[in-house]
N, C-alpha and C positions, 0 to 999 in steps of 0.2 A: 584593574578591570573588575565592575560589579559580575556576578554569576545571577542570572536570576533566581527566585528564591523557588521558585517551581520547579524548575530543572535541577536543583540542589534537592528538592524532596522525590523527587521523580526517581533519581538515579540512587537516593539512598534506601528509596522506598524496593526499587525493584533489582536494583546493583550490589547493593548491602557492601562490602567494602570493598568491591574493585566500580562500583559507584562514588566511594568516597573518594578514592584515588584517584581516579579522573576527573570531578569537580579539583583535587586540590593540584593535579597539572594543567589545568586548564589555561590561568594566566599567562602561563610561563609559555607552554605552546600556541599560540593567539601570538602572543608578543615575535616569535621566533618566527612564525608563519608571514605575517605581516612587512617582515624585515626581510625575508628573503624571497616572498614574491612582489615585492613594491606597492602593499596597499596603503591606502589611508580610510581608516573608519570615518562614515560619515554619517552613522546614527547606534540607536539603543540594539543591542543584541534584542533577537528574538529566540524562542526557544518547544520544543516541543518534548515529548517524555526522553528521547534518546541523544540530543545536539543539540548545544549552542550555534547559532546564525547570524553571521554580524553583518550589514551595510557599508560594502565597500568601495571604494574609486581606484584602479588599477592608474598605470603609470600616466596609460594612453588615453584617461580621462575617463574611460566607459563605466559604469555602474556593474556592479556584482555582489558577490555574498560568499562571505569564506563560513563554510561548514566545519564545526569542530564537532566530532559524534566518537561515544565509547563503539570500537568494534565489536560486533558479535556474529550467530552465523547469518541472522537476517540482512546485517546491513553488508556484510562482507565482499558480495559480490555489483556493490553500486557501482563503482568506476566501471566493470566490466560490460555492465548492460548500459549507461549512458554514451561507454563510445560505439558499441552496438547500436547504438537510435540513433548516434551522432544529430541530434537534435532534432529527429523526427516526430512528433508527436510530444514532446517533453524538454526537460531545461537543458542546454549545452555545459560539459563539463568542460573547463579549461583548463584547469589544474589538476594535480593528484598528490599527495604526499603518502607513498607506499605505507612506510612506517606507521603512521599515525590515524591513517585512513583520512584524514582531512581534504578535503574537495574545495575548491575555488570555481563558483560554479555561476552563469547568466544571471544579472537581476529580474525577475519577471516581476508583475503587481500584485504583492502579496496581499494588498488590501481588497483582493479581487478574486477571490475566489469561486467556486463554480458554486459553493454554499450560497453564495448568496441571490444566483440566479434561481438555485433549487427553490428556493424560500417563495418566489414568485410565479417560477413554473417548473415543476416540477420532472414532468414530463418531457421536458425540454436537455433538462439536465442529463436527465437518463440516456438522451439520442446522442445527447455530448461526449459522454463515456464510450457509447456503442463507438462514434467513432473516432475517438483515442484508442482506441482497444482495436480497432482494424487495422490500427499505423502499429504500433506496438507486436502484436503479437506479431504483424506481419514476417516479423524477424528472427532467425532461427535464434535461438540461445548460443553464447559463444562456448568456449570451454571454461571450465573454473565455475559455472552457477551452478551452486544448486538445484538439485532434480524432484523435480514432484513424486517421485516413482521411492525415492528413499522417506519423502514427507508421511504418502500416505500408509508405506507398509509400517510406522515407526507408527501412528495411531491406530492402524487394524491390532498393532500389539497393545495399544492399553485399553483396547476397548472392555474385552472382557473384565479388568479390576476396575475401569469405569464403571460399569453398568452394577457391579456389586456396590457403589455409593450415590447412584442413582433412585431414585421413587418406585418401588414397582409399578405397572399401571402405561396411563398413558406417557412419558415421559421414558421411561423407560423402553418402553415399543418402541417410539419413534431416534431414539438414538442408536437398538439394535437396528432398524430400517438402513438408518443413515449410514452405518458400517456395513452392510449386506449390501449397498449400493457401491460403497465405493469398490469392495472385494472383488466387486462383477468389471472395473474398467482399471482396476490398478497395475493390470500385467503391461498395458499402455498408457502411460502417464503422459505422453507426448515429449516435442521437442520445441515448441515454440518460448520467446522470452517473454515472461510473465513479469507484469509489477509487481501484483500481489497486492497492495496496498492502496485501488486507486477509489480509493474515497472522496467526496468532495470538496476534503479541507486539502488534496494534495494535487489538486487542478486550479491551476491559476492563469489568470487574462497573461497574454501575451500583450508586448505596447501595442496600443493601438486595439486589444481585442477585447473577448470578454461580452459583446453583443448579444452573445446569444446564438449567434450564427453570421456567417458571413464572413465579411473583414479580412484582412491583414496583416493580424496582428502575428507578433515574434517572426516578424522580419520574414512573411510571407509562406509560414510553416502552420498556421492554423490562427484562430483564435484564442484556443486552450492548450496550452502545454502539462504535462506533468510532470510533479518533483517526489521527491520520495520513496523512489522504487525499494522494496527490498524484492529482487530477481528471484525466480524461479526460471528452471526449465519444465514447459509441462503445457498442459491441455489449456487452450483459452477458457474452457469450460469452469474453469479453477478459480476466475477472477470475476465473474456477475457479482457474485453474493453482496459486498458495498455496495453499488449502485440498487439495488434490491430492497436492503434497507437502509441506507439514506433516506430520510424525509419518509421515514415509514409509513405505509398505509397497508392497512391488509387487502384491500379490494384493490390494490396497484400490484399485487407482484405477479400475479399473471399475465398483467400488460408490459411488464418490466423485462420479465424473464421473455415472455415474445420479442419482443422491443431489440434485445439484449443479442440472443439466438440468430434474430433474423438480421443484423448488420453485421455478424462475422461469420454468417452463414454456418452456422455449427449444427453439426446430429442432436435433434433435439433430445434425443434418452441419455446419449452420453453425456452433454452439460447437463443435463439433470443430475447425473449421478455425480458428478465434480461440485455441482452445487451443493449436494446434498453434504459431499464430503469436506468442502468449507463451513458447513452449518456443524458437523461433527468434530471439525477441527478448533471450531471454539466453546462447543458442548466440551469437550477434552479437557479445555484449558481452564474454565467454569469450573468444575468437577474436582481438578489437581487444586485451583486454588482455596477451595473448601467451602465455595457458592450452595448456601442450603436448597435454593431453587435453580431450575435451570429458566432461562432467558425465555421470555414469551415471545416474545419477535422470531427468537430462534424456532422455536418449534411451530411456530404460525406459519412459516415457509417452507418448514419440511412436510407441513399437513396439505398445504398446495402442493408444493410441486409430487407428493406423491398420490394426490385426488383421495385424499382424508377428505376435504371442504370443498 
C-alpha cells in the first residue's frame, strides 16, 4: 500500500519519530483492519496532516472509509463524541478499534465540501455552520473528553513567557486583551460537546445534499454533516472562530460573529471572550512555534470583537 507523500512529511514534520513509526505500521495495520472488518478498497487513500482515509465497500455492499490516524490528546476522544451525535449533525461511526484508535466510519461526498459553497456564498456557508453547531453542541459531552476548563487554564499559564516573545506595542496589547478576557469566563468552561475543528474543509454534502439549503441529504439528517471532530467539553462560544475566518473578509466578522451568536442563542460578552480565547489559543501556538509576526486575520478579530475598529 502506497502512504501518501504528504502525510509521510506531515507526520514527520510534526511527529518526528513517533511520526515515523506510525507511517512505518501503517501497511501492516490497514492490511489487519481490512481482514477483520470485511472491507474491500475501492479507491486511492486520501489524507490530511494526522490520518490516512481509504474508500471502502463493507460486506453488505454499502460504501465507507476506514480512518487510520496517529492518536493524540486532540483526536483521542473521537469515537466518544461521534456515538454522542450518533449521527446527528456529522458522519456515523460504525466501527472502532480501541487499540489503534482506527474508525470505520459513513462515506459522505468528499468532493463536496462546504468550501466550496463558501467560494460562492459565503454567507451562506456561515448560517450552515450556525446550524451544525445547534445540533452538535446540543449535546452534553460524555465522560472521557476533554475539558475546555483544563485548555484554557494551561494557556492563561504560558501567557505571560508569551507575551515576553511577543512585539511590544499593538500586538502585544491585543494578546494581553485576549488572556484578560478569557481569565474573566474560565472558572466556567461549560459542558456542552464541542468539535473544535469545524472548519469548512470538515463539512461535507451528505448524499443527496450539499444544496446549500434544504434537501435530504445523509439519509434525512441534514444536508451537511461533519467529520473531524477533535471533542472538547466546553462553551459553544469556543467553536465560532473557523467559521469567522473561513473566506476571510474583515468587514464580515461582525456579521459572522452575529450570524454565529444569534442561531445558538449565546450571551453575546461570553462568546466574545471564548472567541477571544481561540484567537489566543492560536496566538499561543504561533509564538511556541517561533512565528516572527503574529497572524493578521488574528488580530483583525480581536480588534473587532473588542471595538478597537
Amino acid at each position: 500500500m502506497e502512504i501518501p507523500d504528504g502525510l509521510v512529511r506531515a507526520q514527520i514534520a510534526y511527529g518526528g519519530d513517533a511520526g515515523r513509526e506510525f507511517i512505518a505500521g501503517l501497511p501492516a495495520r490497514a492490511a489487519e483492519l481490512l481482514e477483520r472488518w470485511g472491507l474491500r478498497r475501492t479507491g486511492p487513500g486520501m489524507h490530511g496532516v494526522t490520518a490516512l482515509v481509504l474508500p471502502v465497500e463493507r460486506a453488505d455492499g454499502s460504501a465507507a472509509v476506514l480512518k487510520l490516524g496517529r492518536l493524540d490528546e486532540e483526536s483521542a476522544g473521537e469515537p466518544l463524541a461521534l456515538r454522542a451525535w450518533d449521527g446527528r449533525g456529522c458522519v456515523r461511526l460504525l466501527e472502532h478499534d480501541a487499540v489503534t484508535g482506527a474508525l470505520l466510519l459513513e462515506r459522505l461526498e468528499e468532493r463536496r465540501p462546504l468550501s466550496e459553497l463558501a467560494e460562492r456564498d459565503a454567507r451562506q456557508a456561515v448560517r450552515v455552520v450556525g446550524e451544525l453547531l445547534v445540533r452538535l453542541t446540543g449535546v452534553r459531552a460524555p465522560a472521557g473528553v476533554r475539558g475546555l476548563g483544563g485548555v484554557a487554564a494551561g494557556m492563561l499559564e504560558s501567557v505571560p513567557a508569551a507575551l515576553g516573545r511577543v512585539a511590544p506595542g499593538r500586538a502585544r496589547g491585543l494578546v494581553a486583551d485576549c488572556a484578560a478576557a478569557v481569565a474573566e469566563v474560565a472558572d466556567e468552561p461549560g459542558d456542552r460537546l464541542l468539535h473544535w475543528d469545524l472548519h469548512y474543509g470538515n463539512v461535507l454534502a451528505g448524499d443527496g445534499g450539499g444544496d446549500g439549503g434544504g434537501g435530504d441529504g445523509g439519509g434525512g439528517r441534514g444536508p451537511w454533516l461533519a467529520i473531524d471532530p477533535k471533542p472538547l467539553a466546553g462553551d459553544p462560544g469556543f467553536e465560532l472562530l473557523p467559521a469567522i475566518r473561513n473566506e476571510f473578509a474583515g468587514d464580515e466578522v461582525r456579521w459572522r460573529f452575529d450570524a454565529l451568536t444569534g442561531a445558538l442563542d449565546l450571551d453575546r460578552e461570553r462568546a466574545r471572550a471564548w472567541t477571544l480565547g481561540r484567537v489566543l489559543q492560536n496566538v499561543l501556538w504561533d509564538v511556541e512555534a517561533g512565528e516572527r509576526g503574529l497572524d493578521e486575520e488574528q488580530l483583525l478579530v480581536a480588534e473587532l470583537l473588542l471595538g478597537r475598529r
